[in-house]
C-alpha angles and dihedrals in degrees: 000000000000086000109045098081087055090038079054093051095048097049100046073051099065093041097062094105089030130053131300107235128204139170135220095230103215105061096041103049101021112198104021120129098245099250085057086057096047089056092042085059084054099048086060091050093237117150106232149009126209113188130178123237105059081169092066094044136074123232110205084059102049089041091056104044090045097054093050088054087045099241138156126222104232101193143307125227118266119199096033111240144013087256097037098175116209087014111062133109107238096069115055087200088081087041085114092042092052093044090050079051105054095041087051089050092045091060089043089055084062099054083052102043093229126139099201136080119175108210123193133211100237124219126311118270114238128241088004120106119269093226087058093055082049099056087037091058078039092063091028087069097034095063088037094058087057094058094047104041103070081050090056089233120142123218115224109211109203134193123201128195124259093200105072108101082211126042097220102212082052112027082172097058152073106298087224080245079150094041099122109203106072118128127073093225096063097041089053092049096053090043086053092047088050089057096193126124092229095067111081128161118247103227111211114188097197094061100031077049094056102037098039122353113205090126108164093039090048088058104041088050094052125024093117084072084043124109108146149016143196129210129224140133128237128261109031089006091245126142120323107270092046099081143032097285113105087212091171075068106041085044090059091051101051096053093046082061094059096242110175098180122098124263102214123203116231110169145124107252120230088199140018116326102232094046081047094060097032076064102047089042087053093048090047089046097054087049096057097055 
């Protein structure tokens, strides 16, 4: 344990010129208690965690042990859930609930020391247009961006495929099919409408993969609004090499681009979780040189 602050530093050294990595704890290392998770991330030498539920969590401890790994909090998630009900943007009628979460969350980011809070659309609202969810998620954002930015905390707006039959980080669950916010398009030109620089879109391989594809040149055309990416395979959303995304590439790319963000894996491992990310840091690694 003694080492693996040192083991951090020098890592996050050697990826100066390269990318910062970072891993969403739960579905990589299921059943852990989540300081567990957070060493594990140090043992594989990685930079950063993000993890869900902030409410579950207590801050004094996270903050402590991550500061003697030497890790860095990503982001939390903001709004709860993919379906936050009574919370979401597309009804205007949960405006007030959606604001009392991100200032909660805000102030939780704090605590955390995180500068990052990734915030969802929530589920379509039926019978109602979909132009006015789209100015409701519009204003949503707009008055959010008021409350984060004297914090210096950055929203991550996220969109999630509605095509997948599973949903693979809750095979039991709703497969968001009514999630509304699921093309890159839309989410850029909503961030771009905000105006603020503490609105960035979340870039999850595994959904703009599935809905459109176009990774590379995604990417290339609009990493300015870019402050965050995740990282699946398709399909099963499991470790890079066991899908159709070519990630030695897209890692290439993002880091041509000077991307200085973190790429944060969030998969379901096929094998065993550490051998999973010795292989993704070697592939970022190659990319980077």
């Amino acid at each position: 344990m003694l080492a693996l602050p040192l083991a951090a530093a020098a890592q996050r050294t050697r990826a100066a010129a390269g990318l910062r990595l970072s891993v969403r704890v739960e579905p990589l290392f299921p059943g852990l208690l989540l300081s567990q998770q957070i060493t594990k991330v140090a043992e594989a030498q990685y930079h950063g965690f993000e993890f869900g539920d902030w409410r579950a969590a207590d801050p004094r401890q996270i903050t402590a042990l991550k500061n003697k790994l030497g890790l860095e909090c990503v982001c939390i998630v903001g709004n709860k859930s993919v379906n936050p009900k009574g919370m979401g943007l597309c009804n205007p009628a949960e405006r007030d609930g959606f604001l009392s979460e991100i200032k909660a969350s805000t102030e939780a980011a704090k605590r955390f020391e995180t500068k990052g809070i990734v915030v969802l659309s929530g589920f379509k609202v039926p019978g109602m247009p979909r132009d006015a969810q789209h100015e409701s998620i519009l204003e949503g954002l707009k008055r959010a961006h008021d409350i984060v930015a004297p914090h210096g905390v950055t929203m991550l707006l996220e969109p999630i495929n509605t095509l997948a039959k599973v949903e693979p980080l809750n095979p039991n669950g709703d497969n968001h099919a009514n999630y509304y916010l699921d093309r890159t398009s839309e989410a850029l030109q909503i961030i771009r409408k905000v105006n603020g620089a503490h609105l960035k879109l979340l870039c999850d391989l595994y959904h703009v993969q599935i809905m459109e594809g176009n990774l590379i040149e995604t990417i290339r055309a609009n990493i300015a609004e870019i402050g965050h990416f995740h990282i699946g395979d398709v399909p099963g959303r499991h470790e890079p090499g066991t899908g159709e995304i070519h990630h030695e590439n897209v890692f290439r790319a993002i880091h041509k681009t000077g991307y200085k963000g973190y790429v944060a894996m969030e998969y379901i491992p096929s094998k065993d979780a550490m051998k999973t990310l010795a292989e993704v840091k070697q592939l970022a690694e190659m990319a980077a040189q």
